[in-house]
N, CA, C and O atoms as a Maestro MAE file, in Angstrom:
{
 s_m_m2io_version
 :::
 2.0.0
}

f_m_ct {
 s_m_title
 :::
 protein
 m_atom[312] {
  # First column is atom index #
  i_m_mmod_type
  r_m_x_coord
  r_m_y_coord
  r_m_z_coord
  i_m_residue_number
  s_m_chain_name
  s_m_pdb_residue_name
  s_m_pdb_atom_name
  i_m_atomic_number
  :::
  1 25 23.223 86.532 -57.550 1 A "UNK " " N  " 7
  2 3 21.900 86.624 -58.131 1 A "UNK " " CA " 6
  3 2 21.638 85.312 -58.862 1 A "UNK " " C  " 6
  4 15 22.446 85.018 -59.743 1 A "UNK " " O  " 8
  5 25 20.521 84.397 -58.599 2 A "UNK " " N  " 7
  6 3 19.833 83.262 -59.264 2 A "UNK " " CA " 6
  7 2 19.164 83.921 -60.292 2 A "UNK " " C  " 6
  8 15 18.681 85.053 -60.340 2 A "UNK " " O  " 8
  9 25 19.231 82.818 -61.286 3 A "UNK " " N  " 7
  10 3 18.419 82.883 -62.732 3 A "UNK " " CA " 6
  11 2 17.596 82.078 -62.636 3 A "UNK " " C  " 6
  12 15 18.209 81.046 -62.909 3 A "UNK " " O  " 8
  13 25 15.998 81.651 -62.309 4 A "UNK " " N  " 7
  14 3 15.134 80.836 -62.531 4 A "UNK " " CA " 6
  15 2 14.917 80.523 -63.647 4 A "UNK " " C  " 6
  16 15 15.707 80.943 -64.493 4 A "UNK " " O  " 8
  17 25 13.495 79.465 -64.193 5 A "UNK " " N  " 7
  18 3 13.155 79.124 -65.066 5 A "UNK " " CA " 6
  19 2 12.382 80.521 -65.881 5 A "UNK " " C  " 6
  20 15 11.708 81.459 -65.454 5 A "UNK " " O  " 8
  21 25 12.913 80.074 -67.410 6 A "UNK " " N  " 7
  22 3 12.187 81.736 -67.903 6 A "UNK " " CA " 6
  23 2 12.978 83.159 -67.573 6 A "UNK " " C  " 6
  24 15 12.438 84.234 -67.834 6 A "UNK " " O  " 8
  25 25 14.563 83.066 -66.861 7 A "UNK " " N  " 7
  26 3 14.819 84.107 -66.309 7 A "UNK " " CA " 6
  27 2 15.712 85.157 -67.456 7 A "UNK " " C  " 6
  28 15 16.353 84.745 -68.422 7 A "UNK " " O  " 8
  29 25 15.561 86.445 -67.082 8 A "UNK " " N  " 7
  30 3 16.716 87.283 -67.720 8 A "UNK " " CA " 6
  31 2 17.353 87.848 -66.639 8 A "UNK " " C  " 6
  32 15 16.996 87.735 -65.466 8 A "UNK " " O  " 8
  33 25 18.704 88.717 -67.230 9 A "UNK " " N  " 7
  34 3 19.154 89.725 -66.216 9 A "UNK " " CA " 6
  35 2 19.453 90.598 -67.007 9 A "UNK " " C  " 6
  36 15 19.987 90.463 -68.109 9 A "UNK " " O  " 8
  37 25 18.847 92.327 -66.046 10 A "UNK " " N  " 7
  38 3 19.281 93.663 -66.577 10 A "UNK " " CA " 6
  39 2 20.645 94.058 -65.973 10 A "UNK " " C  " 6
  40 15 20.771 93.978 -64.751 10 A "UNK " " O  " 8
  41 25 21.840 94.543 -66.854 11 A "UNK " " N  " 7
  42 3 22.443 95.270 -65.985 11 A "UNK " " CA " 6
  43 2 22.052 96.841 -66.041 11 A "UNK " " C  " 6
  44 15 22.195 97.169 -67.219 11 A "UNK " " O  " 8
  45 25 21.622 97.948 -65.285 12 A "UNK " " N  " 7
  46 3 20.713 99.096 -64.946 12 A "UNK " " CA " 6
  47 2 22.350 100.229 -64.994 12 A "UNK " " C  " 6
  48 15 23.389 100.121 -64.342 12 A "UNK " " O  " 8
  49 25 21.928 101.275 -66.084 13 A "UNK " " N  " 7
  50 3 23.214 102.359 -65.656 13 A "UNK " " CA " 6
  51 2 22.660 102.985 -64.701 13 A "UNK " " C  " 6
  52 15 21.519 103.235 -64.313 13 A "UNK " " O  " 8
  53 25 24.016 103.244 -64.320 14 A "UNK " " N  " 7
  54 3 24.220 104.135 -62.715 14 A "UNK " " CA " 6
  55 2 23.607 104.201 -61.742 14 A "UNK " " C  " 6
  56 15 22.974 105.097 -61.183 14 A "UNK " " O  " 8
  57 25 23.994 102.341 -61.378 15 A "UNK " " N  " 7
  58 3 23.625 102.083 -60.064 15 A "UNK " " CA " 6
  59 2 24.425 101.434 -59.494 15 A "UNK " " C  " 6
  60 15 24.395 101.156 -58.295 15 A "UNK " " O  " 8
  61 25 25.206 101.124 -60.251 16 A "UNK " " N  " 7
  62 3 26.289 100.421 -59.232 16 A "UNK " " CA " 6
  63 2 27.850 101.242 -59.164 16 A "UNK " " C  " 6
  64 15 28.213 101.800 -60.200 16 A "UNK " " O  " 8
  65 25 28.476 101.284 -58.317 17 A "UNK " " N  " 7
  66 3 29.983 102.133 -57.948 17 A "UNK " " CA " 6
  67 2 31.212 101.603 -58.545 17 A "UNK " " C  " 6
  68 15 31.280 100.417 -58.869 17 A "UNK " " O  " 8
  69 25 32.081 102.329 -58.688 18 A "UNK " " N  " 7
  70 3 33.299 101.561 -59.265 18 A "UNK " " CA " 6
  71 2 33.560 100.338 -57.911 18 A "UNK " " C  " 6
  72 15 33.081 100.285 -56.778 18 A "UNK " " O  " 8
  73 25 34.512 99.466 -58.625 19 A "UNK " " N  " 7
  74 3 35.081 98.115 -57.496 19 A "UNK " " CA " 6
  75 2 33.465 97.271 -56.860 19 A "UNK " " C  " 6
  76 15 33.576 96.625 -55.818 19 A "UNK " " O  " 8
  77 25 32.202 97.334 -57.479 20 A "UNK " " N  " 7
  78 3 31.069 96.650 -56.529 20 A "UNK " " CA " 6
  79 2 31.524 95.176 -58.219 20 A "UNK " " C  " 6
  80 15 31.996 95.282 -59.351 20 A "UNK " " O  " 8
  81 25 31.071 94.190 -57.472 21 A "UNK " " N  " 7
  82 3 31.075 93.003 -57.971 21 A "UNK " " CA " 6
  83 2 29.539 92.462 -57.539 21 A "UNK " " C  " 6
  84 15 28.961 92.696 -56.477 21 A "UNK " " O  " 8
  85 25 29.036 91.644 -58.712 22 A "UNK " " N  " 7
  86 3 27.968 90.846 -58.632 22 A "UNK " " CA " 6
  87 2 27.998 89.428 -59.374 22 A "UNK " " C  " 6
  88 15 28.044 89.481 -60.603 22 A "UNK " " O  " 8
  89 25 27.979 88.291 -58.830 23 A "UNK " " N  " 7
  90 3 27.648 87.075 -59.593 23 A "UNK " " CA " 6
  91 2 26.288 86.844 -59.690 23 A "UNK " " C  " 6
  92 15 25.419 87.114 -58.861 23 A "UNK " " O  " 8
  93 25 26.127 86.057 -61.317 24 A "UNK " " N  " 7
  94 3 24.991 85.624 -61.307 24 A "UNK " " CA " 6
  95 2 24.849 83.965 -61.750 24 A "UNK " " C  " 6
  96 15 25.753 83.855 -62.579 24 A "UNK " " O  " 8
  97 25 24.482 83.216 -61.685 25 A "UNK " " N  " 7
  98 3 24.228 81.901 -61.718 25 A "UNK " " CA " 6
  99 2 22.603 81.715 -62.424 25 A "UNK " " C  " 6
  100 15 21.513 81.993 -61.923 25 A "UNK " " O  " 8
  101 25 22.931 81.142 -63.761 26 A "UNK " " N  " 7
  102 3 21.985 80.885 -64.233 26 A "UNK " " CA " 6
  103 2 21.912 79.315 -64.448 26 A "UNK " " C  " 6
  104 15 22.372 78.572 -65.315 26 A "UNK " " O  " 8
  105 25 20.858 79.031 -62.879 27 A "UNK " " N  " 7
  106 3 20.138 77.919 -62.272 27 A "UNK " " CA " 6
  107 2 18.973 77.039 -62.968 27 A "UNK " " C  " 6
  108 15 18.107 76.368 -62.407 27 A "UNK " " O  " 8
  109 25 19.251 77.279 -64.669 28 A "UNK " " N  " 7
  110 3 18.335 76.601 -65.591 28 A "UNK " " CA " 6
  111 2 18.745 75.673 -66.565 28 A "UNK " " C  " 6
  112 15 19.937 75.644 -66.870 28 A "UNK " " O  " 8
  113 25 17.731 74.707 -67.243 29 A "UNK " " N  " 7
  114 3 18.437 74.057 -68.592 29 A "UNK " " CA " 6
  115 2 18.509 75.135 -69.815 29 A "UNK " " C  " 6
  116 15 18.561 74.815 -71.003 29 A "UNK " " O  " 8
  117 25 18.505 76.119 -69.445 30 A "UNK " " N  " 7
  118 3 18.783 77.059 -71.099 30 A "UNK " " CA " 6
  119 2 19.585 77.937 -71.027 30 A "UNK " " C  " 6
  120 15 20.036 78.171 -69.906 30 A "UNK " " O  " 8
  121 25 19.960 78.576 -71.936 31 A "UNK " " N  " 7
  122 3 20.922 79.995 -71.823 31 A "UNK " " CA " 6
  123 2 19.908 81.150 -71.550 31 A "UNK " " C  " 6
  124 15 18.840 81.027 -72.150 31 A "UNK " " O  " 8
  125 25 20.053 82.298 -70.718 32 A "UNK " " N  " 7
  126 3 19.506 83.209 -70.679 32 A "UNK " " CA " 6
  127 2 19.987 84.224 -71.334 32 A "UNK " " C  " 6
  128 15 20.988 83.909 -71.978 32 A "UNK " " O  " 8
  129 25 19.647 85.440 -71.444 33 A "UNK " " N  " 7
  130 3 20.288 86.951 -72.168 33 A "UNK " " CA " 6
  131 2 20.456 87.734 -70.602 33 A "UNK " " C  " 6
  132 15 19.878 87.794 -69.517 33 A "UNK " " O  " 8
  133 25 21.184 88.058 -71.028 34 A "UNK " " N  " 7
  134 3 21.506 89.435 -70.078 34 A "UNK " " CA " 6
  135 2 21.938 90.503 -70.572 34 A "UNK " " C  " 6
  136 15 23.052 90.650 -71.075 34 A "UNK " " O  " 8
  137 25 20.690 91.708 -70.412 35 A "UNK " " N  " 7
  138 3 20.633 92.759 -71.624 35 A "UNK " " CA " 6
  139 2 21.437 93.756 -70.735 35 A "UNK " " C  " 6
  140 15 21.358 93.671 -69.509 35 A "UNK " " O  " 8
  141 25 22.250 94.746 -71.373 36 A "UNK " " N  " 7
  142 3 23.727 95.586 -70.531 36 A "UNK " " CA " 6
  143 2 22.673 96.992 -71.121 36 A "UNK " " C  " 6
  144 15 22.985 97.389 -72.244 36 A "UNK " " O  " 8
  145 25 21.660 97.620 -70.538 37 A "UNK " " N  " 7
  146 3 21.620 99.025 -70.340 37 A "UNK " " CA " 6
  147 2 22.722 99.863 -69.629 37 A "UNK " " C  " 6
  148 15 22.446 101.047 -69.435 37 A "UNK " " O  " 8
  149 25 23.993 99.384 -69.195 38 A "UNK " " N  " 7
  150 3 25.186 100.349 -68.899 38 A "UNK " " CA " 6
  151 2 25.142 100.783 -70.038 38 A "UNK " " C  " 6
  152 15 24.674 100.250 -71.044 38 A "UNK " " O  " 8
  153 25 25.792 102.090 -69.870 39 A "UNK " " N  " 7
  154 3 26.284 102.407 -71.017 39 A "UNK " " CA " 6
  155 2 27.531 101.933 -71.656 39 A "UNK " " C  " 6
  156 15 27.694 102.066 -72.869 39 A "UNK " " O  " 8
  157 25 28.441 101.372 -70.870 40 A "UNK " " N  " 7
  158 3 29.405 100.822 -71.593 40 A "UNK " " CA " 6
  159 2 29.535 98.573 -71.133 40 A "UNK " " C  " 6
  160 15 29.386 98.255 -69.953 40 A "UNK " " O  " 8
  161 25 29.719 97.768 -71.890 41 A "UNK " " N  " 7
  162 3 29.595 96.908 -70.981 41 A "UNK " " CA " 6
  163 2 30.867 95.611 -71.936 41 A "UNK " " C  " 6
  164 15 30.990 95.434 -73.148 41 A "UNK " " O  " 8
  165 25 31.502 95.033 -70.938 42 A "UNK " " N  " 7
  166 3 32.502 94.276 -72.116 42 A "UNK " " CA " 6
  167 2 32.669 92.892 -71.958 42 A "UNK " " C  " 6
  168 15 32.976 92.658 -70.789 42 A "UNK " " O  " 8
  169 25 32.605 92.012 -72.550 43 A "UNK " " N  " 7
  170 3 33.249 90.362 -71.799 43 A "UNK " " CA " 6
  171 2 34.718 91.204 -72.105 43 A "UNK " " C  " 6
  172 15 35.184 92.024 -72.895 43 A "UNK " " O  " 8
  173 25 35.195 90.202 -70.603 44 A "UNK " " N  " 7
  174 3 36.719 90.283 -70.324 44 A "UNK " " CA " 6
  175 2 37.260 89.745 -71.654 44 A "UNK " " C  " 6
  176 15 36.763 88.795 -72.259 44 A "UNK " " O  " 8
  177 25 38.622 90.645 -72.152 45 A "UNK " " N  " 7
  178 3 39.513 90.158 -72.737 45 A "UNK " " CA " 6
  179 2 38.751 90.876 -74.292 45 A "UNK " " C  " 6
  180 15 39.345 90.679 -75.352 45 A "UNK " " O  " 8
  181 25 37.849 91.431 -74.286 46 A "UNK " " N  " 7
  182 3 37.198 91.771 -75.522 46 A "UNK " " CA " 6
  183 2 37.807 93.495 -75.535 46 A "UNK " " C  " 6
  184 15 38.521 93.878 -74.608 46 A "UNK " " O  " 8
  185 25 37.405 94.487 -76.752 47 A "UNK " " N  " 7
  186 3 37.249 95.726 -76.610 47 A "UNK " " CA " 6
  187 2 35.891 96.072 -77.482 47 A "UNK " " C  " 6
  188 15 35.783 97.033 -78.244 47 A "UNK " " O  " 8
  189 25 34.834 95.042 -77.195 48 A "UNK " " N  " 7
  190 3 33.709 95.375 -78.281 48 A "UNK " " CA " 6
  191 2 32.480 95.189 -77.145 48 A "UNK " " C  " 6
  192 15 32.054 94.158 -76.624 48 A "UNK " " O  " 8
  193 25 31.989 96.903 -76.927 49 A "UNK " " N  " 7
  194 3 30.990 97.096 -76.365 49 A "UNK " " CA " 6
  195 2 29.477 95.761 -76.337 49 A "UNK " " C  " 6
  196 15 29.458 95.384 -77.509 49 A "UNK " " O  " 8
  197 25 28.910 95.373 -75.959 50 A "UNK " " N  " 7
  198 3 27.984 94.391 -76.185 50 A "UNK " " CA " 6
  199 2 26.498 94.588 -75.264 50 A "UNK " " C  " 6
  200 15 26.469 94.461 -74.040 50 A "UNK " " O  " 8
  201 25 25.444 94.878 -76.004 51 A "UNK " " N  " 7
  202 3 24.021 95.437 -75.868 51 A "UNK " " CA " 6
  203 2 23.563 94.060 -74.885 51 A "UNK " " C  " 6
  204 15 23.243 94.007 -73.697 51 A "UNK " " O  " 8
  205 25 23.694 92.932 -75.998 52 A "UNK " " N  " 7
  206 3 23.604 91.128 -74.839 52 A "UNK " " CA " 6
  207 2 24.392 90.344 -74.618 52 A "UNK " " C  " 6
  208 15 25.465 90.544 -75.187 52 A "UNK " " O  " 8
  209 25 24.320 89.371 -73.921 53 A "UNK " " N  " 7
  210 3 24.970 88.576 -73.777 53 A "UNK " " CA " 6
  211 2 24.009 87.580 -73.518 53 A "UNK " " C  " 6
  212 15 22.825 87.790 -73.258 53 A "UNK " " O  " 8
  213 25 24.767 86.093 -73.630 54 A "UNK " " N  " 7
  214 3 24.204 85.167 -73.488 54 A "UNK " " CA " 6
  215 2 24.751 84.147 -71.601 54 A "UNK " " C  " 6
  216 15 25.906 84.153 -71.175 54 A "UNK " " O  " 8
  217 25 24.219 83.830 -71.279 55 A "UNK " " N  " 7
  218 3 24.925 82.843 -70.205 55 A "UNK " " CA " 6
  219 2 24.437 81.622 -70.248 55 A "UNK " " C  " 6
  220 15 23.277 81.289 -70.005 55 A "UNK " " O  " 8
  221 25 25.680 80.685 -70.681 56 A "UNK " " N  " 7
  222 3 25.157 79.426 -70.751 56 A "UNK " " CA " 6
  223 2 24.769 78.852 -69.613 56 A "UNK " " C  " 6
  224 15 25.145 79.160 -68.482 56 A "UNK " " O  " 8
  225 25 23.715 77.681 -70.034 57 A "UNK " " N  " 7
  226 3 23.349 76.767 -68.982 57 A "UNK " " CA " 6
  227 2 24.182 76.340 -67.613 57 A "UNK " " C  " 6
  228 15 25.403 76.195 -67.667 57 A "UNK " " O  " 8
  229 25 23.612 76.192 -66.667 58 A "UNK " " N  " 7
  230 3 24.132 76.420 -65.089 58 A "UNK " " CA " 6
  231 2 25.683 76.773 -65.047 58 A "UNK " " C  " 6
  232 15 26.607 76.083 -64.617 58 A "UNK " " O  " 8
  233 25 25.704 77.855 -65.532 59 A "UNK " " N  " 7
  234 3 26.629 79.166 -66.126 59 A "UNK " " CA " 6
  235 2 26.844 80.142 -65.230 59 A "UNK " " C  " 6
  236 15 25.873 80.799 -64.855 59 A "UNK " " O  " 8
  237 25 28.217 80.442 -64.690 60 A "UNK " " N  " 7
  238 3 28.064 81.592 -63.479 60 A "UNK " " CA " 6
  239 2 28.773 83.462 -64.416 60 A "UNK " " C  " 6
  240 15 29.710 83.503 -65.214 60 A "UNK " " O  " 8
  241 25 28.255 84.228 -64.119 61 A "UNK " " N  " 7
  242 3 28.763 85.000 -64.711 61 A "UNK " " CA " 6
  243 2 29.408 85.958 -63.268 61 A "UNK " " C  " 6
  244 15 28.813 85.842 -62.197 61 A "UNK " " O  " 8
  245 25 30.529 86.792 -63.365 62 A "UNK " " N  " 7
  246 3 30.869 87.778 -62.605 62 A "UNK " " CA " 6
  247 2 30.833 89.369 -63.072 62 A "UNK " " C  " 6
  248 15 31.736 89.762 -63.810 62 A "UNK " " O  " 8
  249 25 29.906 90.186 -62.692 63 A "UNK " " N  " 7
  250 3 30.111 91.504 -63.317 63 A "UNK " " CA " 6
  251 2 31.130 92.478 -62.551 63 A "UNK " " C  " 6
  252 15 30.936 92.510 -61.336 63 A "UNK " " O  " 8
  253 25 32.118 93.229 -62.997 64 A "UNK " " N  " 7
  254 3 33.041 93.769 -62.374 64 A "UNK " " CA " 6
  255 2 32.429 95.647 -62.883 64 A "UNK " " C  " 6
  256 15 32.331 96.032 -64.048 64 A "UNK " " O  " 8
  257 25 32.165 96.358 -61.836 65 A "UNK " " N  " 7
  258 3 31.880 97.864 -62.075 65 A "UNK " " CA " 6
  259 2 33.161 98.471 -62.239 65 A "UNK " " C  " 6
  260 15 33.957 98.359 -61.307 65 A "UNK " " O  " 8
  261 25 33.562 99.220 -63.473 66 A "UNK " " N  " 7
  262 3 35.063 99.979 -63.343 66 A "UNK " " CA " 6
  263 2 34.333 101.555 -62.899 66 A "UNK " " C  " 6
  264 15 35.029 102.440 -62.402 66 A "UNK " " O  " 8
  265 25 32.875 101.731 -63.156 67 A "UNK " " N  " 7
  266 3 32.571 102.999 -62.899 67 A "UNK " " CA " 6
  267 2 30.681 102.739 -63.068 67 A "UNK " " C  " 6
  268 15 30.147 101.756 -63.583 67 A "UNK " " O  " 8
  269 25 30.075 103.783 -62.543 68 A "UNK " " N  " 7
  270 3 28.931 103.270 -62.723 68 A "UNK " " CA " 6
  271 2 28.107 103.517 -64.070 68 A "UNK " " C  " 6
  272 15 26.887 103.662 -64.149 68 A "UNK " " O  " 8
  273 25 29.007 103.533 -65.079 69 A "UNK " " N  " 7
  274 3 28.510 103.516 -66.429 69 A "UNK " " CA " 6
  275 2 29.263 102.502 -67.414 69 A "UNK " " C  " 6
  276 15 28.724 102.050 -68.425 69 A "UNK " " O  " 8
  277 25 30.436 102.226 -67.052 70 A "UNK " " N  " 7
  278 3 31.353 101.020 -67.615 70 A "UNK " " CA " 6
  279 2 31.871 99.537 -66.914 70 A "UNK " " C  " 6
  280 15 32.779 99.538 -66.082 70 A "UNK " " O  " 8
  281 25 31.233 98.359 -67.319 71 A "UNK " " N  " 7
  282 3 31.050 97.146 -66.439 71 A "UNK " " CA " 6
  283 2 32.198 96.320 -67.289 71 A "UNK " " C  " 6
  284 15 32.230 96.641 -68.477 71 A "UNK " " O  " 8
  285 25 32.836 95.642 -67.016 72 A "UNK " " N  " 7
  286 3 33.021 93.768 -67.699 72 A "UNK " " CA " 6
  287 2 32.550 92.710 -67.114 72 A "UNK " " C  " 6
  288 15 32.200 92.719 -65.933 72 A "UNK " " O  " 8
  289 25 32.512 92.049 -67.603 73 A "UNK " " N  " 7
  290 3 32.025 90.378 -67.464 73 A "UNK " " CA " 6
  291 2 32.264 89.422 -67.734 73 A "UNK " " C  " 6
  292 15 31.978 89.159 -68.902 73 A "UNK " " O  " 8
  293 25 32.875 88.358 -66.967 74 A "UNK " " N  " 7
  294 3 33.504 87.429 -67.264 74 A "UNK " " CA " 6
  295 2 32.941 86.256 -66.518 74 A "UNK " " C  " 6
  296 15 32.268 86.362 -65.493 74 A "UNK " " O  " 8
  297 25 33.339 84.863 -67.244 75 A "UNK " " N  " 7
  298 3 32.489 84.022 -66.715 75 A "UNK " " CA " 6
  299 2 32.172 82.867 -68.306 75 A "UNK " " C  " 6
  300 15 32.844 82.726 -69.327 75 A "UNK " " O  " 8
  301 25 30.998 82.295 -67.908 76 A "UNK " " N  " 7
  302 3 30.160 81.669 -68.799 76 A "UNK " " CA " 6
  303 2 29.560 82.130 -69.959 76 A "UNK " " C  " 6
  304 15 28.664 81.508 -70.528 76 A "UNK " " O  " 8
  305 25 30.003 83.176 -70.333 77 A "UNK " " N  " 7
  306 3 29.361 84.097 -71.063 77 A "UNK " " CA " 6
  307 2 29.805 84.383 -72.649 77 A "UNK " " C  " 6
  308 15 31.015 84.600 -72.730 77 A "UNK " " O  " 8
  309 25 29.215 84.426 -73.719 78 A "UNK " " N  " 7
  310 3 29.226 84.686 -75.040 78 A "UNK " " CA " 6
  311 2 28.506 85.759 -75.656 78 A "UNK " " C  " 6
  312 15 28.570 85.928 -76.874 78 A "UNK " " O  " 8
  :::
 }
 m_bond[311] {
  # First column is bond index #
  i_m_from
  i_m_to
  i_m_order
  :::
  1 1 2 1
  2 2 3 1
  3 3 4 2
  4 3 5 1
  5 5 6 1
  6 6 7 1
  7 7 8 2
  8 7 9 1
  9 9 10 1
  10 10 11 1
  11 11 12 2
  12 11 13 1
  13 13 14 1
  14 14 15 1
  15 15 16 2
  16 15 17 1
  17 17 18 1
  18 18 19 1
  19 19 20 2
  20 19 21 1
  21 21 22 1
  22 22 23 1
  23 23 24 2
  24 23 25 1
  25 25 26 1
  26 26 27 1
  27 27 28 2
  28 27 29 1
  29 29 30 1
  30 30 31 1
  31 31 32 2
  32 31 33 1
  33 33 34 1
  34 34 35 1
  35 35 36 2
  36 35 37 1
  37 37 38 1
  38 38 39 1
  39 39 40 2
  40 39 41 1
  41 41 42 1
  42 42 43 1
  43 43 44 2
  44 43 45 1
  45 45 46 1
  46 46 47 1
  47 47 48 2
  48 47 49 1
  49 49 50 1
  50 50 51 1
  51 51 52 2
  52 51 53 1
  53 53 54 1
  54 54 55 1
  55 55 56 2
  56 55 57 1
  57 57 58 1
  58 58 59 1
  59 59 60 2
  60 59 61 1
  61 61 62 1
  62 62 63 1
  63 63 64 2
  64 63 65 1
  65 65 66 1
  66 66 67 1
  67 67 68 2
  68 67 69 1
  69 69 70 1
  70 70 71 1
  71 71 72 2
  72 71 73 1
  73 73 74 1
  74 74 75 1
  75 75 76 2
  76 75 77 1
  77 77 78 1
  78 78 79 1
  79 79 80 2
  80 79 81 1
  81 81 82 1
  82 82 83 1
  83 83 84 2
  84 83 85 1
  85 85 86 1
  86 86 87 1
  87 87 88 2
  88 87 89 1
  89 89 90 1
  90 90 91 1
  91 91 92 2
  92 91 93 1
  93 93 94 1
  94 94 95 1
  95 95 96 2
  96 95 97 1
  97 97 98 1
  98 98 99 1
  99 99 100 2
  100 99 101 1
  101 101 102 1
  102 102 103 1
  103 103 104 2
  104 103 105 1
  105 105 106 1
  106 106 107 1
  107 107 108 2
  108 107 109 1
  109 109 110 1
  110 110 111 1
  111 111 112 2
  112 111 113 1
  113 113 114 1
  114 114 115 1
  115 115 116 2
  116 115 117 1
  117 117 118 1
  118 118 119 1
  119 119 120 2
  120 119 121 1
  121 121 122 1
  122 122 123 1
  123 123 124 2
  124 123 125 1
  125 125 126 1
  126 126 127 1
  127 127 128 2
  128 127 129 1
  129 129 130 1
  130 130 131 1
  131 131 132 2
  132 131 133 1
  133 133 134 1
  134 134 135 1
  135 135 136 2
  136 135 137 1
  137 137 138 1
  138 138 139 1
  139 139 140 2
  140 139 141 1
  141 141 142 1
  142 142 143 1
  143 143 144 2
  144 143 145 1
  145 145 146 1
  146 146 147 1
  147 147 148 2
  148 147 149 1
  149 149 150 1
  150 150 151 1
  151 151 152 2
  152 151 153 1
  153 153 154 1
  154 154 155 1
  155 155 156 2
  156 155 157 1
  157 157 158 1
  158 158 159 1
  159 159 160 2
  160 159 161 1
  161 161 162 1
  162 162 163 1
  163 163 164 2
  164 163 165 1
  165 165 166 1
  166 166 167 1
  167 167 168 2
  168 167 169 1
  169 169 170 1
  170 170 171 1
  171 171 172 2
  172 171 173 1
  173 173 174 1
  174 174 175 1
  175 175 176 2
  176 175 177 1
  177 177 178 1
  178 178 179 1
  179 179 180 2
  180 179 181 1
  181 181 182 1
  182 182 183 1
  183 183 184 2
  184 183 185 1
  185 185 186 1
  186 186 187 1
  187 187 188 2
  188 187 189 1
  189 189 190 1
  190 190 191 1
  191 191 192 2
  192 191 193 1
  193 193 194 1
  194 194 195 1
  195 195 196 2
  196 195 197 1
  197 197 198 1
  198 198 199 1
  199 199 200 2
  200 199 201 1
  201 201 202 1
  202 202 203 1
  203 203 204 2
  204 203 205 1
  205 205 206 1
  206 206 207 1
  207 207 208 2
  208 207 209 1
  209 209 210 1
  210 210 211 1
  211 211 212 2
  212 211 213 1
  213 213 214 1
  214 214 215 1
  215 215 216 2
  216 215 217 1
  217 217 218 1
  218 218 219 1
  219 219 220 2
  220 219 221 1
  221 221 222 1
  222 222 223 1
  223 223 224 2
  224 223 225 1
  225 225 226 1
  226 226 227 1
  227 227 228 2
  228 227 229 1
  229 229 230 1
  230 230 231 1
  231 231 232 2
  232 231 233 1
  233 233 234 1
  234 234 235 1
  235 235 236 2
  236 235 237 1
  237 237 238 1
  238 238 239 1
  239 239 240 2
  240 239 241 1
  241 241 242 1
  242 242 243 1
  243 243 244 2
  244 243 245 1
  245 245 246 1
  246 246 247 1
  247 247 248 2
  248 247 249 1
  249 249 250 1
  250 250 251 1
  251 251 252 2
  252 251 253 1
  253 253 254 1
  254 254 255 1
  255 255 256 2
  256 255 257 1
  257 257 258 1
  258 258 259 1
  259 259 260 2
  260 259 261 1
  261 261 262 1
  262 262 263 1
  263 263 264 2
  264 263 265 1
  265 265 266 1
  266 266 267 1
  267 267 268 2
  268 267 269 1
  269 269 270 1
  270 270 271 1
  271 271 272 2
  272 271 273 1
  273 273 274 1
  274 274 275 1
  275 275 276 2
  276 275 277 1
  277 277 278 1
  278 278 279 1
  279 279 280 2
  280 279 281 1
  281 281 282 1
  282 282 283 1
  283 283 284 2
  284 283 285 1
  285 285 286 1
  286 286 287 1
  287 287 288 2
  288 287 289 1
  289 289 290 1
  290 290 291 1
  291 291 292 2
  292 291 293 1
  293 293 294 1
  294 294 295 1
  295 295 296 2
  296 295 297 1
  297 297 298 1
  298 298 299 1
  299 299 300 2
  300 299 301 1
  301 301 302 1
  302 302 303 1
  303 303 304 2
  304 303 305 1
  305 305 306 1
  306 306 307 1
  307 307 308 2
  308 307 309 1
  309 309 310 1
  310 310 311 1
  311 311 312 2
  :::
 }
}
């Protein structure tokens, strides 16, 4: 998934399956948000649920589904 100019990304609960993977590439000069409506959502290596996130500039993020309500994310991401 590309991030244009001006872009965000939703992650949407229960739509995606355990084991589905998505990258996103944010293709701009700024950081975008990427707001986690999962219900559960984590940067890798963390145990602290997180509502946003940020992805830095031409920043790739990977979302990993453990279930379709609990995601991590790892990558470019803060």
């Amino acid at each position: 998934v590309g991030v244009g100019s001006g872009g965000s990304i939703t992650i949407p609960n229960s739509t995606f399956a355990a084991g589905d993977a998505i990258s996103i590439f944010n293709n701009t000069a700024n950081n975008v948000t990427i707001t986690c409506s999962i219900t559960t959502a984590y940067i890798a290596g963390t145990n602290t649920d997180k509502d946003t996130m940020t992805l830095a500039t031409r920043g790739v993020a990977t979302v990993l589904f453990a279930n379709a309500n609990v995601c991590v994310i790892t990558g470019n991401v803060s």
